[in-house]
N, C-alpha and C positions, 0 to 999 in steps of 0.2 A: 600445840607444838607444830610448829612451819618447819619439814622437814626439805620442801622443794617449791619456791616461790619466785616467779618470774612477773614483772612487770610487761605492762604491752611495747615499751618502748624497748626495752630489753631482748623481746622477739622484733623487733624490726617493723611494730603496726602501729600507726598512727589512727586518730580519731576521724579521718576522710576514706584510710584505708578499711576499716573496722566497717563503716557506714556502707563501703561500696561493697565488700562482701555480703558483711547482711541483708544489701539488695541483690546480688546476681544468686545468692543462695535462694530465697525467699522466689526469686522468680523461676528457678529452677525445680522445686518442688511445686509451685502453682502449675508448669507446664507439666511435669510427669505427672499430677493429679489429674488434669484436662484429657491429657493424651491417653492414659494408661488403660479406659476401656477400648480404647481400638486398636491393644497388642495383647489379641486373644493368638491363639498358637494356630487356631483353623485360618484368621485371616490374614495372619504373616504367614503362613505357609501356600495360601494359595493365590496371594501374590508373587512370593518367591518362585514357585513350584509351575504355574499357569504360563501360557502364553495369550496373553493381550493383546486384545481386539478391538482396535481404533474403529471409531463408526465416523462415516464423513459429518457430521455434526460436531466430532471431536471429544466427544463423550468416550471413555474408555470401558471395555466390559472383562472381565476375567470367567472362561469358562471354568463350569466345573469339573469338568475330566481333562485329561493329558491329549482324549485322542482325538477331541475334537478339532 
């Protein structure tokens, strides 16, 4: 028994639209899988928290205390 049955044309999605989600979805969890070991709490916060320290090389360093 079909008590609530929508066709995809019915919601407004076609078979190019459908395709192009399921690629920008699909690539959206491939980058949060990629990404997600370097959003530990220690190291967003001691980017957030630090003041950054340009070396003439360009290389950047984050110390580890506030009062350095």
């Amino acid at each position: 028994m079909y008590f609530f049955l929508l066709s995809f044309s019915e919601m407004g999605l076609s078979l190019p639209l459908v395709i192009i989600l399921v690629l920008f979805g699909g690539f959206f969890l491939i980058s949060f899988f990629i990404t997600s070991p370097n959003m530990d709490t220690k190291g967003l916060l001691r980017v957030l928290y630090s003041k950054p320290v340009r070396k003439d090389n360009g290389s950047v360093e984050y110390p580890e205390s506030r009062n350095s």
